[in-house]
N, C-alpha and C positions, 0 to 999 in steps of 0.2 A: 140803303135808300135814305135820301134827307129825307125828313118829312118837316117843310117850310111850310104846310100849311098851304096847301096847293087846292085851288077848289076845287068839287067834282066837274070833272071831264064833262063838255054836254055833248050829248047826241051828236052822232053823224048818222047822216039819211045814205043810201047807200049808193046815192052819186054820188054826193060827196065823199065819202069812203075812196071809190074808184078816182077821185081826184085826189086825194090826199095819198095814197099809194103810189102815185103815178110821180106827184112832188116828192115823196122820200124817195122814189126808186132813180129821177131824173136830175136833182137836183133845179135850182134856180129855175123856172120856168116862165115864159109868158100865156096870158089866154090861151093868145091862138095855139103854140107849140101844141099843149094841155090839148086843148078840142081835135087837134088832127093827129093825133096819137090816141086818143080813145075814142076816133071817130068807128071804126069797126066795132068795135064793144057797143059802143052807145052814142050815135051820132046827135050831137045840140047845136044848136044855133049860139053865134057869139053872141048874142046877149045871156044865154041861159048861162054857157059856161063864165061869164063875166059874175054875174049874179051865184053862183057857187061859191067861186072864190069870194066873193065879198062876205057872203055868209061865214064861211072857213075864218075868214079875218077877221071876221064881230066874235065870232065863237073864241078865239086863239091859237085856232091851227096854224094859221100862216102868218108872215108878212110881205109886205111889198115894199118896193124901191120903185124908181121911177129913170127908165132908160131914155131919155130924151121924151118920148112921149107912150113908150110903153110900161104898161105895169111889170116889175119883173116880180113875181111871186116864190115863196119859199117856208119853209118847214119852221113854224118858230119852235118847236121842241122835236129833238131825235122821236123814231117810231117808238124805242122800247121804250123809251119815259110817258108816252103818253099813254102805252100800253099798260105800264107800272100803275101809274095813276087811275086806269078805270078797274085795275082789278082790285086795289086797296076801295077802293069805294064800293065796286062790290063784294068784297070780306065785309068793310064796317057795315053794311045793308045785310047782309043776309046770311053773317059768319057770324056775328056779334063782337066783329075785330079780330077772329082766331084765326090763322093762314093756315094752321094746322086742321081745324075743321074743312075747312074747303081743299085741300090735299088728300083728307081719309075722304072725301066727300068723290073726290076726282079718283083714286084709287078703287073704291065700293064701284064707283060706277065706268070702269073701265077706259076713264081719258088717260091715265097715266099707269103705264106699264112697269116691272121689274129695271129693267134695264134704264126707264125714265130717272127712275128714284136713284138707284144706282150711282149713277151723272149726276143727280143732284144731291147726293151724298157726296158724292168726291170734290163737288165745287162747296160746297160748305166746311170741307175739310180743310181744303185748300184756302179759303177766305182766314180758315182761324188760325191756320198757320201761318199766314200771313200779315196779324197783324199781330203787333207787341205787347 
């Protein structure tokens, strides 16, 4: 992982979430597309889901482009990098920076299995063999 010094990640509220999920899973999207694809989940009115993405766009999840007169919205950073980024924030908050305290921490408390570590054993292996 670079670490350029990336600010902490800020909150998403958990519409937003459910829109930002929907932009990594859909690619490129507009409002409306957005609102009548999660309208059974969570039906909004276009100005709310307008107002989402706007938020998303002040925060850095998104950006947009402009199709004639539509917004076209999009992902400004892949899902694992953003996901990257708020777990490093959460190690230096409450790991004191150690990735290994918060892994015996996930292990003690049953998030991460044999078979997990395992996997991540062999892709660690695989990384150092990989490089020169």
């Amino acid at each position: 992982m670079k670490n350029t010094h990336n600010p902490r990640p800020k909150n998403i509220g958990e519409v937003e979430q459910m829109v930002m999920d929907y932009v990594w899973s859909n690619g490129p999207v507009s409002a409306e597309a957005c609102r009548e694809a999660l309208a059974a989940r969570r039906p909004m009115k276009e100005s709310t889901i307008r107002t989402v993405l706007r938020r998303l766009e002040q925060k850095g999840y998104v950006t947009h482009e402009i199709s004639g007169r539509t917004f076209i919205y999009r992902a400004a950073e892949l899902r694992q990098n953003v996901a990257v980024r708020a777990v490093k924030s959460i190690i230096d908050r409450f790991c004191g920076g150690s990735a290994e305290e918060l892994v015996i921490g996930m292990v003690d408390n049953a998030v991460l299995d044999r078979k997990q570590l395992e996997r991540l054993a062999r892709k660690i292996s695989q990384r150092k063999e990989a490089k020169p």
